[in-house]
C-alpha positions as CSV (number, residue, x, y, z in Angstrom):
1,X,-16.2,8.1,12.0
2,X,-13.8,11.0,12.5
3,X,-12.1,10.0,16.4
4,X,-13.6,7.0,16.8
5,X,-11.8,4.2,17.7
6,X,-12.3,1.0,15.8
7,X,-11.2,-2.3,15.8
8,X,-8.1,-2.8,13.0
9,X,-8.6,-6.8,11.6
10,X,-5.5,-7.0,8.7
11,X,-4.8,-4.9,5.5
12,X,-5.1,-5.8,2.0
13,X,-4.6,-4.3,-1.3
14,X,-6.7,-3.0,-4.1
15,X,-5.5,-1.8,-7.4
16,X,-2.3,-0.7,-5.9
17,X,-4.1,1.2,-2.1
18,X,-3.2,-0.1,0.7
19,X,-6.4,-1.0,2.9
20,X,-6.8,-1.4,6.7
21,X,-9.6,-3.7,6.9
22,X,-11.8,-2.7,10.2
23,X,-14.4,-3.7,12.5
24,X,-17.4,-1.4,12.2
25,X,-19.4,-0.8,15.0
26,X,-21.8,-2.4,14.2
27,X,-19.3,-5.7,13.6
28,X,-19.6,-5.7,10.0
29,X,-16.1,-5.2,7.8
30,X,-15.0,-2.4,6.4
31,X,-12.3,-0.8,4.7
32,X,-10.2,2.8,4.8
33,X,-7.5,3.8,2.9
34,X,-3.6,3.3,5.4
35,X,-2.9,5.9,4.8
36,X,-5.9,7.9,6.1
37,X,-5.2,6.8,9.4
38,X,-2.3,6.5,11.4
39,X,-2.0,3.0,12.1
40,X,1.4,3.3,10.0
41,X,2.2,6.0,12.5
42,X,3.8,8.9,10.8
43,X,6.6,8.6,9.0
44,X,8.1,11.2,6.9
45,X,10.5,10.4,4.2
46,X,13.6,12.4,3.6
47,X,13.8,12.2,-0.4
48,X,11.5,10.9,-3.0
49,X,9.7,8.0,-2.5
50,X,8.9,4.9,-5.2
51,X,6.9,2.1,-4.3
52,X,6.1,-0.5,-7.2
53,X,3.2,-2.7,-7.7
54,X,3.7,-6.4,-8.8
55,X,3.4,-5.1,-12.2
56,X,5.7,-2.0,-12.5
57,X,8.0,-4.5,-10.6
58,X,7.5,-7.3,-13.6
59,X,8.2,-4.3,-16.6
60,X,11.4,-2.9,-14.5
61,X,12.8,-6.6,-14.5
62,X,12.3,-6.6,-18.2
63,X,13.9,-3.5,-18.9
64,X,16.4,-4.6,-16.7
65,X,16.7,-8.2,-18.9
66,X,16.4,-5.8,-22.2
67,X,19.3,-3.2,-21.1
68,X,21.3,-6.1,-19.9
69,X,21.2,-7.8,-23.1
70,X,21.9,-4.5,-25.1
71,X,25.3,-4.3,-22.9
72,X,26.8,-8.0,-24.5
């Protein structure tokens, strides 16, 4: 499907990918990784970049809670 254009419908997100959800040409769904495309556009970052997932965001908020309690 290399230069073809397709339809994009919304994204989703599976174990921690973002997806662009598409329109086949045939009509049926499909997926592709964001980030294989540039629907995001390209965007380059100027240091490191982090991005958490519900869970890494639920244990940094308990380390948080734990390291907060530690400083009383």
């Amino acid at each position: 499907m290399f230069g073809l254009l397709v339809k994009a419908a919304s994204f989703k997100r599976w174990n921690g990918v973002l997806l662009l959800v598409i329109e086949l040409p045939d009509g049926s769904p499909g997926t592709i990784r964001a980030d294989a495309t540039d629907v995001l556009g390209s965007v380059e970052a100027d240091g490191p970049v982090v991005v958490l997932d519900a869970e890494g965001l639920r244990r940094l908020r308990s380390l948080v809670a734990v390291l907060l309690r530690a400083g009383r």
